[in-house]
DRENTORKOL-3810 file (N, C-alpha, C; in nm, 4 decimals):
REM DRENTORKOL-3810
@n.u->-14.9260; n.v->-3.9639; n.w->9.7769; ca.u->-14.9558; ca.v->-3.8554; ca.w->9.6860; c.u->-14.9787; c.v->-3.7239; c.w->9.7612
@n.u->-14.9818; n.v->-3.7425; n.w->9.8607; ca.u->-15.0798; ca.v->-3.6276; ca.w->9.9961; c.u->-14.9112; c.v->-3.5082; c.w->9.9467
@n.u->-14.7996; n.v->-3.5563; n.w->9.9931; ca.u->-14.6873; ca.v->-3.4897; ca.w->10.0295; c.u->-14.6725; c.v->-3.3849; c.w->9.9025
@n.u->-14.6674; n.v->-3.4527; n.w->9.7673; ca.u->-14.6322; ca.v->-3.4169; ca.w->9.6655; c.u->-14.7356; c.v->-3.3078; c.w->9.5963
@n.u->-14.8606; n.v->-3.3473; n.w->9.6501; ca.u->-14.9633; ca.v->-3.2562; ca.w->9.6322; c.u->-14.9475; c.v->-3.0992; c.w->9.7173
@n.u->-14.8863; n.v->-3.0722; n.w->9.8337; ca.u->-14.8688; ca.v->-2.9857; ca.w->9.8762; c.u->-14.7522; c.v->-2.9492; c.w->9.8785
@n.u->-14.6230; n.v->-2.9995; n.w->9.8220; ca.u->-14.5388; ca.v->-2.8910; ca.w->9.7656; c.u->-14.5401; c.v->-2.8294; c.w->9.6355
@n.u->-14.6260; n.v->-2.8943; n.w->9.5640; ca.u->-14.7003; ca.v->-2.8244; ca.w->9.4244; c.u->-14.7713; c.v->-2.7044; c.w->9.4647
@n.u->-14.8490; n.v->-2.7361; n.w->9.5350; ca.u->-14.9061; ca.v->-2.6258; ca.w->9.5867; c.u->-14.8590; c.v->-2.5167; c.w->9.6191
@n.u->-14.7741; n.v->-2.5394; n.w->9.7226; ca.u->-14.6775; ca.v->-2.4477; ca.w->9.7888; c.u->-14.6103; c.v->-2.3954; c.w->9.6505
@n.u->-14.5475; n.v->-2.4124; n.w->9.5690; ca.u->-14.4939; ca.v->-2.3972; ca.w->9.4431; c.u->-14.5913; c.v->-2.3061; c.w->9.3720
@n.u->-14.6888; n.v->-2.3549; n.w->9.3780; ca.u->-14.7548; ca.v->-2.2633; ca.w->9.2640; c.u->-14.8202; c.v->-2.1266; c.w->9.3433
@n.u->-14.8294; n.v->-2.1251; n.w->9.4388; ca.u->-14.8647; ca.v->-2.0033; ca.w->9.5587; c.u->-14.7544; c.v->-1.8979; c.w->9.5585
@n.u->-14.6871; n.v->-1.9391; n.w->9.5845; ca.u->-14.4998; ca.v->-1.8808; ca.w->9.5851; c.u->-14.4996; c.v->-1.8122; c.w->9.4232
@n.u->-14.5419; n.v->-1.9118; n.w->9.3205; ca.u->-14.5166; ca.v->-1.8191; ca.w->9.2338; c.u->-14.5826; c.v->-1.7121; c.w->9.2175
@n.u->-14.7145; n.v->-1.7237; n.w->9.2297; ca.u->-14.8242; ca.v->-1.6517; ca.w->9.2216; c.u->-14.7952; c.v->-1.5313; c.w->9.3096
@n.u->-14.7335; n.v->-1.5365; n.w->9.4277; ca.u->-14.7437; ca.v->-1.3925; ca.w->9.4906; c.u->-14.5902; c.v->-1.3357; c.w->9.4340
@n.u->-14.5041; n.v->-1.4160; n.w->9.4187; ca.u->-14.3852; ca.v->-1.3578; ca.w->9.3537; c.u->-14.4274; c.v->-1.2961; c.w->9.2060
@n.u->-14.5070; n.v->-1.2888; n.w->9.1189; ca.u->-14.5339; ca.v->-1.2313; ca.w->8.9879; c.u->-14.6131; c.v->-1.0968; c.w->9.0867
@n.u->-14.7019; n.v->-1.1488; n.w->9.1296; ca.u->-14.7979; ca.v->-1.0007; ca.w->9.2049; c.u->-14.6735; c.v->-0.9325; c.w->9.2767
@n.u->-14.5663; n.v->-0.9492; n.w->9.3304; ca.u->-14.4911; ca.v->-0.8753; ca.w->9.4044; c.u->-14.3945; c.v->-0.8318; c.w->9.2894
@n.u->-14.3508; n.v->-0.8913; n.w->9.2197; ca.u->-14.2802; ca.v->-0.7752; ca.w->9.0934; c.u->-14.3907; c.v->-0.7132; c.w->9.0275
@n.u->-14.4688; n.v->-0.6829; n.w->8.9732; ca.u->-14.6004; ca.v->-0.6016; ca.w->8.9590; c.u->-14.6065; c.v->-0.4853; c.w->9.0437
@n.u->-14.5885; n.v->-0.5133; n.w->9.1525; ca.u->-14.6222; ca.v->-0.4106; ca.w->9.2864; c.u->-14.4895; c.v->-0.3558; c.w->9.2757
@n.u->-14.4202; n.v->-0.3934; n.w->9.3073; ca.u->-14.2713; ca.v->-0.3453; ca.w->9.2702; c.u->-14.2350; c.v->-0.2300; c.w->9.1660
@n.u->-14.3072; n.v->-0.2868; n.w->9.0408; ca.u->-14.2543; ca.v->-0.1960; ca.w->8.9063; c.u->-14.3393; c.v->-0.0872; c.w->8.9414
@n.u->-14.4501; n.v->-0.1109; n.w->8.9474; ca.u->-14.5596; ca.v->-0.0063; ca.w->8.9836; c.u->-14.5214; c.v->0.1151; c.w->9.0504
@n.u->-14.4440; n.v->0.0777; n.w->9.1948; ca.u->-14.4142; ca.v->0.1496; ca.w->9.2971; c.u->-14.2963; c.v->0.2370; c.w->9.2350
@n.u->-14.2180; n.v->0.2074; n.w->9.1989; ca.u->-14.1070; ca.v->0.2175; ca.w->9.1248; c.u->-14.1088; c.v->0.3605; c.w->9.0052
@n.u->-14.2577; n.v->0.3169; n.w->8.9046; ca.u->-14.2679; ca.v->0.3975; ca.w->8.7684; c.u->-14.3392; c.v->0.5389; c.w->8.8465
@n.u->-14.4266; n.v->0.5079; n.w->8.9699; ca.u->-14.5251; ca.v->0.6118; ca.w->8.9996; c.u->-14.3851; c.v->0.6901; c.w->9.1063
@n.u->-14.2705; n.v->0.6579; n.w->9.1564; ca.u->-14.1806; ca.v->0.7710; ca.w->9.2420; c.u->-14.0923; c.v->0.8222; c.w->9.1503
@n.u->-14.1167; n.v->0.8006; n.w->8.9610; ca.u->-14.0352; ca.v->0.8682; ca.w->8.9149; c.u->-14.0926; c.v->0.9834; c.w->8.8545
@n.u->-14.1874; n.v->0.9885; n.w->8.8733; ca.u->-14.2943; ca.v->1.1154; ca.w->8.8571; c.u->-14.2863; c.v->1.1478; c.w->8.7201
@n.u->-14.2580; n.v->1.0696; n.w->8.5847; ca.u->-14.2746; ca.v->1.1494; ca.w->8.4661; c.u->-14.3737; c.v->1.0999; c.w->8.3776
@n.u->-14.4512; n.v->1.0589; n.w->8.4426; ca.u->-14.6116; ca.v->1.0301; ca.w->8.3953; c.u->-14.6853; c.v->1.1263; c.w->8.4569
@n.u->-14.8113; n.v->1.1232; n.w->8.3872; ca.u->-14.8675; ca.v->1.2696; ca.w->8.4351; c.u->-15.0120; c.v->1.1655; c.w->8.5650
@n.u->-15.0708; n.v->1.3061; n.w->8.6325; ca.u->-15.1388; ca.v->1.2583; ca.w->8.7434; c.u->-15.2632; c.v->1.1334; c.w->8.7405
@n.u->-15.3075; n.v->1.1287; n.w->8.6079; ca.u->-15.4242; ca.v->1.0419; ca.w->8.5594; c.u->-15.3637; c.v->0.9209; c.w->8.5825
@n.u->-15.2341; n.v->0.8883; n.w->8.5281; ca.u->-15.1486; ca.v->0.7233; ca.w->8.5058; c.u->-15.1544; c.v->0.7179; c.w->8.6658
@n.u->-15.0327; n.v->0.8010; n.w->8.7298; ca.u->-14.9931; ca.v->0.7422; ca.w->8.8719; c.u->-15.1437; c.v->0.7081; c.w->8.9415
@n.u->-15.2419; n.v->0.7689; n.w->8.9449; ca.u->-15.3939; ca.v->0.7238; ca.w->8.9992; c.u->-15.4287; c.v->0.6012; c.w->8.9505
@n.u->-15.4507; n.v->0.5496; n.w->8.8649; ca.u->-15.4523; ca.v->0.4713; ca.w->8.7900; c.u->-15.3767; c.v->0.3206; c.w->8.8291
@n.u->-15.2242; n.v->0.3743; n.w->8.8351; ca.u->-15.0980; ca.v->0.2827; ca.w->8.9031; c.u->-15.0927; c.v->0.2703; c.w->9.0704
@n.u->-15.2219; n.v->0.3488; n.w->9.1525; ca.u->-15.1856; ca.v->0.3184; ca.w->9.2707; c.u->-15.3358; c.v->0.2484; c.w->9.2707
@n.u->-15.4723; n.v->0.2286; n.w->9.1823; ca.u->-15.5659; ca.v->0.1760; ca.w->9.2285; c.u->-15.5107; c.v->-0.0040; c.w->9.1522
@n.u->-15.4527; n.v->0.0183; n.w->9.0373; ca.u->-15.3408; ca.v->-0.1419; ca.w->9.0462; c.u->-15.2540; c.v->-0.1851; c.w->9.1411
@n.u->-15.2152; n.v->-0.1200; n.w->9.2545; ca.u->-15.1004; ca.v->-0.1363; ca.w->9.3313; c.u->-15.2104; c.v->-0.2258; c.w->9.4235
@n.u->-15.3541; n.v->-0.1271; n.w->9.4939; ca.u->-15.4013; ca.v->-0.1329; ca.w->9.5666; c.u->-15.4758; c.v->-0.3197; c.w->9.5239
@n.u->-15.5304; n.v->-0.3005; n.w->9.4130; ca.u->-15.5048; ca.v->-0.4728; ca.w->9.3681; c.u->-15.4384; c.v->-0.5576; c.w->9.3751
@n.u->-15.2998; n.v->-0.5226; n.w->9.3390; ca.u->-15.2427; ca.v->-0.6498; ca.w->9.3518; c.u->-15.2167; c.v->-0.6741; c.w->9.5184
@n.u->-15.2270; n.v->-0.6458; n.w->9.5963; ca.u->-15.2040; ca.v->-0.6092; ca.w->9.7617; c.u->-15.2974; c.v->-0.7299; c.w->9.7759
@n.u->-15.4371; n.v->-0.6704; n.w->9.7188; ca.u->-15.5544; ca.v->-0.7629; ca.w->9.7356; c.u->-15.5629; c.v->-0.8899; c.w->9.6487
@n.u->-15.5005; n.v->-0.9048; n.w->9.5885; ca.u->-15.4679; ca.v->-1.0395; ca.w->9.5177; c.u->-15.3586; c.v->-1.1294; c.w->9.6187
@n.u->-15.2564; n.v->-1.0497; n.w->9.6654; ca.u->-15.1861; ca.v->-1.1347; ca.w->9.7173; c.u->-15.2486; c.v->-1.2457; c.w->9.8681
@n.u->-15.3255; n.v->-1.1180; n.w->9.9163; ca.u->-15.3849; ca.v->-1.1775; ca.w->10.0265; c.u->-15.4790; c.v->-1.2892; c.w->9.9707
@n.u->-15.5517; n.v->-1.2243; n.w->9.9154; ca.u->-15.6013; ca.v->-1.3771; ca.w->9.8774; c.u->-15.5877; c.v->-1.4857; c.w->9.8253
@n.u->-15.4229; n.v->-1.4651; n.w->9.7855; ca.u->-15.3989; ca.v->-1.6432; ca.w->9.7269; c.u->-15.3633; c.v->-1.6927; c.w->9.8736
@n.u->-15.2932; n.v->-1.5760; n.w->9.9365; ca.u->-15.2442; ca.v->-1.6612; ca.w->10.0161; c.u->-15.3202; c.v->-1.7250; c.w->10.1453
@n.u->-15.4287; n.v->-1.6233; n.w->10.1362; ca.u->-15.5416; ca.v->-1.6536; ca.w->10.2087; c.u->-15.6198; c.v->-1.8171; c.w->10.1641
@n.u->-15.6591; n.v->-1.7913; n.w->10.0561; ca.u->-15.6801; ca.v->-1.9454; ca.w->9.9764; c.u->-15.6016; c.v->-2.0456; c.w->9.9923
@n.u->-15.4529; n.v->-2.0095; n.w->10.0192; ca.u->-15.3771; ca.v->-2.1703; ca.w->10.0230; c.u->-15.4029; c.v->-2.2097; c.w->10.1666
@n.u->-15.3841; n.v->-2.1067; n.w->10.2675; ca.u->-15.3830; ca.v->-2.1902; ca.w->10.4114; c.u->-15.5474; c.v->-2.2295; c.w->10.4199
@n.u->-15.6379; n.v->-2.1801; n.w->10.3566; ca.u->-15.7877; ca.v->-2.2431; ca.w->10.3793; c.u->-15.7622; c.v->-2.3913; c.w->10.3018
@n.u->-15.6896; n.v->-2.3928; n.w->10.2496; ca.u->-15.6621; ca.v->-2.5596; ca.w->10.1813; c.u->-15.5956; c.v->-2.5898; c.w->10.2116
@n.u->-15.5328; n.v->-2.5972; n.w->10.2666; ca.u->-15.3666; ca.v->-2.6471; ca.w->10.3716; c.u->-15.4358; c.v->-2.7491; c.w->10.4355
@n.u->-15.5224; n.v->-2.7417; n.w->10.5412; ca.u->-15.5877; ca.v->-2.8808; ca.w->10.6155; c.u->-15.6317; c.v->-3.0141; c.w->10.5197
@n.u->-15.6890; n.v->-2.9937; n.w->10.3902; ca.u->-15.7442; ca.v->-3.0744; ca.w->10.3176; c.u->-15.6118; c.v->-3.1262; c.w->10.2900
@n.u->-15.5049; n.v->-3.0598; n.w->10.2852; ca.u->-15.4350; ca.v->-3.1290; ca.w->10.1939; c.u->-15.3140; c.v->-3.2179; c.w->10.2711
@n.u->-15.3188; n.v->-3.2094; n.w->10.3942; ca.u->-15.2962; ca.v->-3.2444; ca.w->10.4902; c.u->-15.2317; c.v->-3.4090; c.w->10.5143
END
């Protein structure tokens, strides 16, 4: 069960930073087309600055469980 348990894992990590990385993506994307006014793009770079920090920490979280799962 050990094996199958950590490519689930791996699976569900992968997805998780792949949704946060299209997020970051669109974000980056809506704020260099400049036709939102200055309040949104502020707004869209303290979400950017989140999801950055989300990513690290899943991925931070999976290798702290990587040994257990071992």
């Amino acid at each position: 069960m050990g094996i199958e348990l950590l490519i689930g894992s791996t699976f569900d990590v992968a997805g998780k930073i792949l949704i946060a990385l299209s997020v970051f993506f669109v974000h980056n994307r809506v704020m260099k087309e400049k036709k939102i006014d200055k309040r949104v793009v502020m707004e869209m770079k303290k979400e950017r600055n989140l999801a950055i920090l989300g990513i690290i920490l899943i991925a931070v979280g999976y290798l702290l469980q990587l040994p257990s799962r071992i």
